[in-house]
C-alpha positions as CSV (number, residue, x, y, z in Angstrom):
1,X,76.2,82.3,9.3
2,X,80.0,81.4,9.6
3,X,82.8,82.7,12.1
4,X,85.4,85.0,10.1
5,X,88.2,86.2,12.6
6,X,90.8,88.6,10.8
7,X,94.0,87.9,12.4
8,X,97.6,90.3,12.4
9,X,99.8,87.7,12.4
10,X,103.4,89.0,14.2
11,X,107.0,88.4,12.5
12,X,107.8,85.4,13.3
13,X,104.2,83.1,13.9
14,X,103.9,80.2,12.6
15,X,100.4,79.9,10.7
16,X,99.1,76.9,12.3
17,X,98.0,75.9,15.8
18,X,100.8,73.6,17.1
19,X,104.7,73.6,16.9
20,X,106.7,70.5,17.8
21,X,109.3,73.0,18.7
22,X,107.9,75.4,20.6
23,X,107.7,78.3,18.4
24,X,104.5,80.7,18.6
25,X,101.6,79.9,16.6
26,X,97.8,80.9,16.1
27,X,97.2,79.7,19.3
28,X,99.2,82.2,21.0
29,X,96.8,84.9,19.8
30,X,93.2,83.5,18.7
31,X,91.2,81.9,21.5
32,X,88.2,80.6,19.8
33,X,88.1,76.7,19.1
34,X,87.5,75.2,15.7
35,X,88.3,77.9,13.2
36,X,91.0,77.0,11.0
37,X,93.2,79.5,8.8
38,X,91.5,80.1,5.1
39,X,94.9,80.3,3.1
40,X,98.7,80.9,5.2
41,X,101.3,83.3,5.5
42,X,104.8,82.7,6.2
43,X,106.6,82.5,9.4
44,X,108.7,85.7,8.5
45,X,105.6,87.5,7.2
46,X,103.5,89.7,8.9
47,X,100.0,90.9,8.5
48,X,96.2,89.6,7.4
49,X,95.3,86.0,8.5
50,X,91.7,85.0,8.1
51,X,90.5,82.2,10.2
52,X,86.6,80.5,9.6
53,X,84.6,77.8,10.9
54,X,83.2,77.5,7.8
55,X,84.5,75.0,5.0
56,X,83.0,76.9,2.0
57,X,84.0,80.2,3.3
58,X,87.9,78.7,3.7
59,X,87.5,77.3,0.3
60,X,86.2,80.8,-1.5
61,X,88.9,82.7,0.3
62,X,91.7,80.1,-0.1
63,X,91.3,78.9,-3.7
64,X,93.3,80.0,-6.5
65,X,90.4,79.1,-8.7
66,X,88.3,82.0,-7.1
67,X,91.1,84.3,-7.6
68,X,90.4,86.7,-4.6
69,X,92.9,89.7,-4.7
70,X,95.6,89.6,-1.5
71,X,97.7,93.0,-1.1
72,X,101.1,93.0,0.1
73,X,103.7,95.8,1.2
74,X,107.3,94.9,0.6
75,X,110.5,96.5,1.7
76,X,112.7,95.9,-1.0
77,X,116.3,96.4,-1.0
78,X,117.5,98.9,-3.6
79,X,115.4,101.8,-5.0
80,X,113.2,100.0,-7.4
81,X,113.0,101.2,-10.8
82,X,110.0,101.6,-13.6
83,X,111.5,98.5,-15.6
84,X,110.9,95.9,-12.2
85,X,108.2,97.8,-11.6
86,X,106.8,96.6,-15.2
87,X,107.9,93.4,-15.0
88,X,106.5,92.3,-11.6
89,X,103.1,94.6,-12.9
90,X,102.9,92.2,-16.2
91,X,104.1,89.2,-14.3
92,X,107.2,87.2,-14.0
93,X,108.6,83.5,-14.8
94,X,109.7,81.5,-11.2
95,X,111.0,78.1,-10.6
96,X,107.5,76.5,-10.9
97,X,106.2,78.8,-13.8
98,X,105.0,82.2,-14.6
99,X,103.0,84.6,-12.5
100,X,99.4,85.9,-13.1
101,X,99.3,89.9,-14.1
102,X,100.0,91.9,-10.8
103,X,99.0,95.5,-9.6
104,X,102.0,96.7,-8.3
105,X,103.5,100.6,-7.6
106,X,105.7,102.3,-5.5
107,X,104.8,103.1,-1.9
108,X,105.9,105.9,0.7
109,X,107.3,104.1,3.9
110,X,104.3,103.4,5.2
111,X,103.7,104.3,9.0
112,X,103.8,100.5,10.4
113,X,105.0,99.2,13.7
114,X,108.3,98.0,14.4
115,X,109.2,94.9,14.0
116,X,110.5,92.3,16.7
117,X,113.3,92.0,15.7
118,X,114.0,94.5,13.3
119,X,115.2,94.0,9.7
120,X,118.8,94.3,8.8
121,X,119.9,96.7,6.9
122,X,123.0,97.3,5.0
123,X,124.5,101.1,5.8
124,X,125.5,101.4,2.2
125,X,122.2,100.5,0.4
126,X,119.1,101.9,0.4
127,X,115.6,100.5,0.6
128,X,112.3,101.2,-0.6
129,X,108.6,100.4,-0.3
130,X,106.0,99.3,-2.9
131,X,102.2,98.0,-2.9
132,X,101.7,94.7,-4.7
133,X,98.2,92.7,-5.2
134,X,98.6,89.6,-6.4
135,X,95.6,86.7,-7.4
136,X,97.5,83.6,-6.7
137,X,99.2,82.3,-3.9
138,X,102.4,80.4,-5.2
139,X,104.8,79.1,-2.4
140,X,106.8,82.5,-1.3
141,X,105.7,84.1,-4.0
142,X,105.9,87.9,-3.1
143,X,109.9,87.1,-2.0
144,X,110.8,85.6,-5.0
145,X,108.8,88.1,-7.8
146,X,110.7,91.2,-5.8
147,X,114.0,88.5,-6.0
148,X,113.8,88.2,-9.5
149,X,113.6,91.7,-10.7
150,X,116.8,92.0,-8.9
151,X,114.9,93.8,-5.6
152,X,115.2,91.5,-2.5
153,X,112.3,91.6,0.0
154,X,113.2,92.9,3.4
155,X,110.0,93.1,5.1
156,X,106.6,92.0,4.3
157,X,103.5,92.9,5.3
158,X,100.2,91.5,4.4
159,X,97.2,94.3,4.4
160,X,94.2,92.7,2.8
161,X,92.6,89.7,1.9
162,X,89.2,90.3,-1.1
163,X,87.4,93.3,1.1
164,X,89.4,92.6,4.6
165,X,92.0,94.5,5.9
166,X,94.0,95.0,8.8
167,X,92.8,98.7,9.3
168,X,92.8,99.3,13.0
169,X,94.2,95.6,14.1
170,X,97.8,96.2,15.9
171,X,100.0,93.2,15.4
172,X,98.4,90.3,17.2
173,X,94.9,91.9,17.6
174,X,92.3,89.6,16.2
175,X,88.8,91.3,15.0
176,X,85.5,88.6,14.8
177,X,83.0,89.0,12.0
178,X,79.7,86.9,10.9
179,X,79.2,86.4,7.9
180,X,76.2,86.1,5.5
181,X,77.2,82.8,3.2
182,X,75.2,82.2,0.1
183,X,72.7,79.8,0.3
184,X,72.4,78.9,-3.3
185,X,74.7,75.8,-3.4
186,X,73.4,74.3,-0.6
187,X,69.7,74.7,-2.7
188,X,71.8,73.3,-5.6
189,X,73.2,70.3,-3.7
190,X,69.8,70.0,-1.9
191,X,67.8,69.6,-5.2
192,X,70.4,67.9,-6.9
193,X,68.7,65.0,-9.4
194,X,69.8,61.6,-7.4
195,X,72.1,59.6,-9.8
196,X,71.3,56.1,-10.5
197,X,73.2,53.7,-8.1
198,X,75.1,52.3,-10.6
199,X,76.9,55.6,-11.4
200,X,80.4,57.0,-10.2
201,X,81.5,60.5,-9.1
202,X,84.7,61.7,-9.3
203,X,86.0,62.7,-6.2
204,X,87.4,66.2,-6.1
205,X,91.0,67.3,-5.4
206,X,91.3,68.9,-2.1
């Protein structure tokens, strides 16, 4: 059984338990020891945070490798058109190379808290919403797909992580789960055949 606590992380958290400079962190809103955040979210995002005890568990949610589906709402400056719409949908090229296929649509302003503080808008220019799902987690990646189509990110707000959500959680509300985890590596690593002492393993890239 592992520890899974699903986290909504406020605007303006850092995703880690300790700031040098005195800015809020994890520990401002989770109060169980020795869970550690399975994947992070930026400072100036808000939204799903999962947190485990459990180093497989981190690793199967965090992994690009294991590909698990994390969906995003943006506020976007501008009214998005079909065209961006299609480009972020088949994927688009950044600094450090080309995105994976997205799901991605537009989105009624979705009934969400306010946020502290709240964005700036420009009086002249309108905004709008959309839903993006994403299978990767590139550096700021949301910010800069919506930047490239020409559609600046206001506001984001991270909803789900594989089949967890933030249904229910108000913005710094944590919710605890246990989780099943499969035993069928451990077996495998268990029964492994031993290797002769002469042999070398790579080590893995963590």
């Amino acid at each position: 059984m592992a520890n899974l606590i699903l986290l909504n992380k406020p605007f303006n958290v850092l995703c880690q338990f300790t700031d040098n400079e005195g800015r809020a962190t994890l520990a401002d809103y989770v109060g169980v020891s020795d869970v550690y955040p399975a994947g992070r979210l930026d400072y100036d995002s808000e939204g799903l945070v999962l947190l485990t005890d459990d180093g497989a568990l981190q690793h199967r949610i965090a992994s690009p490798q294991q590909k698990m589906a994390k969906t995003y709402w943006a506020q976007v400056e501008g009214n998005i058109d079909d065209e961006a719409l299609a480009r972020l949908s088949n994927g688009v090229v950044l600094k450090d190379g080309p995105t994976r296929p997205a799901k991605v649509h537009r989105l009624t302003e979705p009934d969400l808290w306010p946020r502290n503080p709240p964005v700036r808008f420009r009086a002249n220019v309108p905004t709008s919403w959309i839903e993006l799902t994403i299978t990767e987690g590139k550096n700021r990646q949301v910010r800069r797909m919506t930047a490239a189509v020409g559609f600046p990110t206001l506001r984001l707000v991270r909803t789900s992580i594989g089949d967890w959500d933030i249904d229910g959680l108000a913005p710094g509300g944590t919710r605890q789960l246990q989780i099943h985890t499969p035993q069928k590596d451990m077996r495998r690593r268990t029964h492994a055949p031993r290797r002769h002492p002469t042999s070398t393993r790579k080590k893995r890239n963590r």
